[in-house]
C-alpha positions in Angstrom: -5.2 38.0 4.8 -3.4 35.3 7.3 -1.8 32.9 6.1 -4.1 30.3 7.5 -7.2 32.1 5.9 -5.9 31.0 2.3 -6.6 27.2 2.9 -10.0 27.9 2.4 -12.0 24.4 1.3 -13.7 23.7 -2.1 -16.3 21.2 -1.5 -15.2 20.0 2.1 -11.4 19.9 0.6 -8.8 22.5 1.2 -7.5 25.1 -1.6 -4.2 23.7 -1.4 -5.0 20.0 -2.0 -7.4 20.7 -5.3 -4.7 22.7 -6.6 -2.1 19.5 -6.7 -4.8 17.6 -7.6 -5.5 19.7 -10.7 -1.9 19.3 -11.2 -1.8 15.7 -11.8 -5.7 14.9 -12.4 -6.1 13.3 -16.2 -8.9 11.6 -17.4 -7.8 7.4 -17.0 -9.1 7.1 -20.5 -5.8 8.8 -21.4 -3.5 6.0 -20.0 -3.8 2.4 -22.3 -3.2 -0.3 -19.9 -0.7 -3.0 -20.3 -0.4 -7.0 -20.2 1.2 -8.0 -16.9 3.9 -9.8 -17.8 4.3 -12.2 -14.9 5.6 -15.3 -15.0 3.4 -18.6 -15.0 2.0 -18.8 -11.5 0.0 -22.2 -9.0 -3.5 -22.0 -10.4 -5.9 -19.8 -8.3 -7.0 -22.0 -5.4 -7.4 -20.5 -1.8 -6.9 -16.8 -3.5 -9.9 -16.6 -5.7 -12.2 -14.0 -4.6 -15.0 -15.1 -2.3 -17.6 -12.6 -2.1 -19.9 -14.8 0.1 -16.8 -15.7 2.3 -18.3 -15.6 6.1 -15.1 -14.0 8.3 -14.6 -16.3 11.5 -15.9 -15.6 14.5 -12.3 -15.1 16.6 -10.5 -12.0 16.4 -7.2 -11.7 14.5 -4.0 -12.2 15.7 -3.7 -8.7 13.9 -5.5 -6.2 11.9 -4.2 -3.3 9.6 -5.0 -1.4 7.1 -3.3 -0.3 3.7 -2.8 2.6 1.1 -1.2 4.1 -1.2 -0.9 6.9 -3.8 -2.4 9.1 -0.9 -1.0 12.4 -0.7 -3.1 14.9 -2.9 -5.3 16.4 -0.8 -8.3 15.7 -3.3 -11.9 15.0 -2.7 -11.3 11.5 -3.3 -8.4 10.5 -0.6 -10.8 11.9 2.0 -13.5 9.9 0.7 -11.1 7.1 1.0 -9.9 8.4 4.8 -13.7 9.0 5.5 -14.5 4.9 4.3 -11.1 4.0 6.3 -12.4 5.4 9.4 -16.4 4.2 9.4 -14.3 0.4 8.7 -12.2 1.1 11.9 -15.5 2.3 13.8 -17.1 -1.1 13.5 -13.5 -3.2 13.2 -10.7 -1.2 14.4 -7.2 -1.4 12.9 -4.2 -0.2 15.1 -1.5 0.7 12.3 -1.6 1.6 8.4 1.1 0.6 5.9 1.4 3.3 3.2 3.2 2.4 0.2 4.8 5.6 -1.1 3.9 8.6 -2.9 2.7 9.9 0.1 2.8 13.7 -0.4 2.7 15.0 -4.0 3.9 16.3 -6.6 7.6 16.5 -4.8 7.2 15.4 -1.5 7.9 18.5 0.6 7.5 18.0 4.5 5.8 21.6 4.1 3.0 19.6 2.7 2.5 17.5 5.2 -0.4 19.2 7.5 -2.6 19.7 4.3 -1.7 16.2 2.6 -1.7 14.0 4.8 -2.8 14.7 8.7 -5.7 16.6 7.7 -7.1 14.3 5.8 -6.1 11.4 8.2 -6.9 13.4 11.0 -9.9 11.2 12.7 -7.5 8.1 12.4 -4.2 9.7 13.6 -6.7 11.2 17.2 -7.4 7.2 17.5 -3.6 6.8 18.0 -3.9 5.1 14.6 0.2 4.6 13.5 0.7 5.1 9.8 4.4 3.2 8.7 5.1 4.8 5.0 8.1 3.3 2.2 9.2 5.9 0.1 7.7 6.8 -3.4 9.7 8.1 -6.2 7.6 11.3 -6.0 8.5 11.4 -2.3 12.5 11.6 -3.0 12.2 14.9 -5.3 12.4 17.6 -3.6 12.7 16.0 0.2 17.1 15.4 0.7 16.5 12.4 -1.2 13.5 11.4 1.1 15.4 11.9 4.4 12.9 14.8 5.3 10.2 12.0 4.9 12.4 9.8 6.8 12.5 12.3 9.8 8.8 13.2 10.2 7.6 11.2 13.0 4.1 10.7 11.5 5.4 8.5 9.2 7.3 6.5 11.5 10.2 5.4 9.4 13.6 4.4 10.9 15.7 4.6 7.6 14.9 4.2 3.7 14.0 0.0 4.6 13.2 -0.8 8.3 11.1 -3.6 9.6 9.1 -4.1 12.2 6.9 -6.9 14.3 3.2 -7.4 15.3 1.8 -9.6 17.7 1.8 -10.9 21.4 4.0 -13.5 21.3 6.9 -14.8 18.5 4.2 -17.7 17.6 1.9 -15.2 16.5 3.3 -12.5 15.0 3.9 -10.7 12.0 7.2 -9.2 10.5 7.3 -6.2 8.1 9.8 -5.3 5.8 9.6 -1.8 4.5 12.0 -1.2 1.3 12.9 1.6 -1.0 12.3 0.4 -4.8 13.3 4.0 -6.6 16.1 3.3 -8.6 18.8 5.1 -6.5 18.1 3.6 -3.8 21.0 1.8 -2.1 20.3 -1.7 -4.0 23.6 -3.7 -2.6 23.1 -2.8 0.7 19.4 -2.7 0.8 19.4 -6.4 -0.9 21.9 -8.0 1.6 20.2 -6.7 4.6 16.3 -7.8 3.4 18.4 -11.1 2.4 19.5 -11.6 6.3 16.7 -10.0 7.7 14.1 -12.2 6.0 16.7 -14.8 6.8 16.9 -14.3 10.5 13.1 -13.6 11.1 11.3 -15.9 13.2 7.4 -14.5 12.3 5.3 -16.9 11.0 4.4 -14.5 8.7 6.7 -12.2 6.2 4.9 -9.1 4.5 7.2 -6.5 2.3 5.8 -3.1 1.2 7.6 -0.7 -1.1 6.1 1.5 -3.5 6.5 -0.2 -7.5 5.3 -3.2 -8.6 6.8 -5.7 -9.7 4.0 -7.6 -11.4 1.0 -5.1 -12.8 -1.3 -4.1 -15.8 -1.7 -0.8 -15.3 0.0 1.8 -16.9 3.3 1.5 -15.7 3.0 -1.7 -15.7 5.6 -4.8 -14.7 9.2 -4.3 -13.7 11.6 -6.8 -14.7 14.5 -5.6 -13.2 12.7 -4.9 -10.1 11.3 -8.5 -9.7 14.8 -10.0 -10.8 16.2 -8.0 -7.8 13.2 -9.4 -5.2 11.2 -12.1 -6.3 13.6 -14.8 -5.7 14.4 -13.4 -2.6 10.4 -13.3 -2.0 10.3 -17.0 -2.9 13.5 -18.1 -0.8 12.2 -17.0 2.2 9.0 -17.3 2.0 7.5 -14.2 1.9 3.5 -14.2 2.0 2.4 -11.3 0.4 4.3 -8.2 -1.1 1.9 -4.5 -1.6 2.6 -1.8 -3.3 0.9 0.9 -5.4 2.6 3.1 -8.2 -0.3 2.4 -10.6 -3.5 3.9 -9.4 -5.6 1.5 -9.3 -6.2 -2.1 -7.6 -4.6 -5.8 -8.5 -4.8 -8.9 -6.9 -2.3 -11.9 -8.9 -2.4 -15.5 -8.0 0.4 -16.5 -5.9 3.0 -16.4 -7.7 6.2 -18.7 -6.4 4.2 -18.4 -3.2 3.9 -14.6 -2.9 0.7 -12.9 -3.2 1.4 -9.6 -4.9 -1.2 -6.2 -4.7 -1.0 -3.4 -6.4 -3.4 -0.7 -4.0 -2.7 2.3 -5.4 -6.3 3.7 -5.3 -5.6 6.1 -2.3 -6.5 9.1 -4.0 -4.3 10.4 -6.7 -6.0 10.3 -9.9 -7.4 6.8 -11.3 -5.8 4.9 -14.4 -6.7 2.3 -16.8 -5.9 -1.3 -16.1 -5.7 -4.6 -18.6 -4.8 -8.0 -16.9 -2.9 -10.8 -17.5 -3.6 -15.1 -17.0 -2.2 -14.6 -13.4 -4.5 -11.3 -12.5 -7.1 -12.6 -10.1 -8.9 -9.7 -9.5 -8.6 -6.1 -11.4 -10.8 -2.5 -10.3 -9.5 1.2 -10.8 -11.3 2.5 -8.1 -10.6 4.8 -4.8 -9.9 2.4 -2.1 -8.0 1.0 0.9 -6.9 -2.6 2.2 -7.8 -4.4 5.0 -6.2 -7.6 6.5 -6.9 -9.9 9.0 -4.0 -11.9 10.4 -4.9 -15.6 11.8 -2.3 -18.5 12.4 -3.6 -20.2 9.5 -4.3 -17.7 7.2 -4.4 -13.8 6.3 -8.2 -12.7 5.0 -7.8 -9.3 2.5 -10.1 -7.2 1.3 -10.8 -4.3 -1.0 -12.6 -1.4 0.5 -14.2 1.4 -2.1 -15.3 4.7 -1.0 -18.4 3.3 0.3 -17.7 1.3 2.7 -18.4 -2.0 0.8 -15.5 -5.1 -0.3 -15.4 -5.5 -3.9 -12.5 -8.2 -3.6 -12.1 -10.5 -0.6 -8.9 -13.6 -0.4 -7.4 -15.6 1.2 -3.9 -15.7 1.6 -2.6 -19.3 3.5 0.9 -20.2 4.8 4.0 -21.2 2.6 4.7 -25.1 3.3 
């Protein structure tokens, strides 16, 4: 029998992808969740959802779309590709920021047809660009990620990178792309967000990287992490930081300005979530993010399997 014969599909999903899923697939039950422990944040004001919210009638400056936790194969991160790509067909998105964890269990490029551009596939023929941080199940058995690094799919330039969105400077967006596993280089990698964030004219500043540094699910928050990057967040003024690591979706009240996500719902297996004063909105469910980028503001939403927003915000401008 051909190689190719064995990824047969189970349910619509191939062999290959069901078996990883088994591998990592527990019942959220199992996972207790945990009390975000944030610091004391600006009460919620223009962040609070707003599920009657009316979008304006003028196209974005820019639209993209988010995910994370992704790279299983299962049943559920094509449902999540399948919602992805009827919300393109009536509001299309030209890139997609993936937070990490992007092919499990040990990141192997091998794993990369299966994992992630078959189940992508009707986004990636739209020219759809996917940019992707590094998780820490993507470092394991990858050079330390620089496989990863090297795929062109994922479009990554180095372990951090950054990159701009817009027509013109007045109107654009500047991403910052960062490694958050623990051996990542932290001296150098600080030092250059520092200047970069520093230097950057973009109205607009959004970081991704894979943990969280503020979350009640069950890994929960990570002081060291936001001693190393939230006051860098809060010097420059950095609107919005998204990540995923617990799988799951949480949306905090700005917190020294920034607006931080967990959007891990991409379609590794679900856990439990608590919440904390500063939680604005809490769901472990499949999903993916959509944002809308105006001068004024940035309009996010929640996306479940089915199409439909279960948390909508808005995110205005630091003065």
């Amino acid at each position: 029998m051909k190689r190719r014969q064995l990824l047969l599909t189970l349910f619509g999903v191939p062999v290959v992808g069901s078996l990883i899923y088994g591998l990592f697939a527990k019942s959220k039950n199992q996972y207790e969740p945990v009390l975000a422990n944030s610091p004391a944040s600006n009460p919620p004001t223009s962040t609070e959802s707003q599920p009657t919210f009316t979008d304006p009638s003028e196209e974005p400056l820019v639209r993209f779309a988010a995910i994370a936790d992704t790279g299983v194969g299962s049943k559920d991160q094509y449902a999540v590709a399948n919602a992805m790509l009827q919300t393109y067909q009536q509001k299309p998105f030209p890139f997609v920021l993936m937070a990490g964890d992007n092919i499990y269990p040990y990141g192997e490029i091998s794993l990369a047809k299966p994992l992630f551009e078959e189940p992508y596939a009707q986004l990636l023929s739209r020219d759809i660009k996917f940019y992707a941080a590094l998780g820490n199940h993507d470092i394991i058995k990858t050079n330390n990620g620089l496989d990863q690094i090297n795929y062109p799919l994922f479009n990554m330039s180095d372990r951090y990178y950054s990159f701009t969105k817009g027509n013109t400077a007045e109107e654009s967006i500047e991403f910052f792309a960062i490694d958050t596993n623990e051996n990542a280089p932290w001296l150098e990698q600080l030092a250059w967000l520092d200047r970069q964030l520093a230097n950057s004219t973009a109205p607009w500043k959004i970081v991704f990287g894979h943990h969280p540094l503020y979350s009640s699910g069950r890994h929960g928050s990570n002081p060291k992490l936001a001693a190393k990057l939230a006051p860098i967040f809060a010097k420059h003024k950095v609107s919005l930081y998204l990540c995923g690591h617990d799988h799951g979706y949480e949306r905090f009240v700005p917190i020294n300005g920034t607006t931080y996500i967990v959007n891990g719902g991409g379609g590794a297996p679900l856990y439990s979530f608590g919440k904390s004063p500063q939680t604005a909105f809490v769901s472990s469910q499949f999903s993916f993010m959509t944002f809308d980028v105006y001068q004024d503001k940035i309009i996010t939403k929640a996306i479940a399997t089915d199409g439909k927003v279960f948390d909508r915000a808005i995110i205005t401008k630091i003065n």
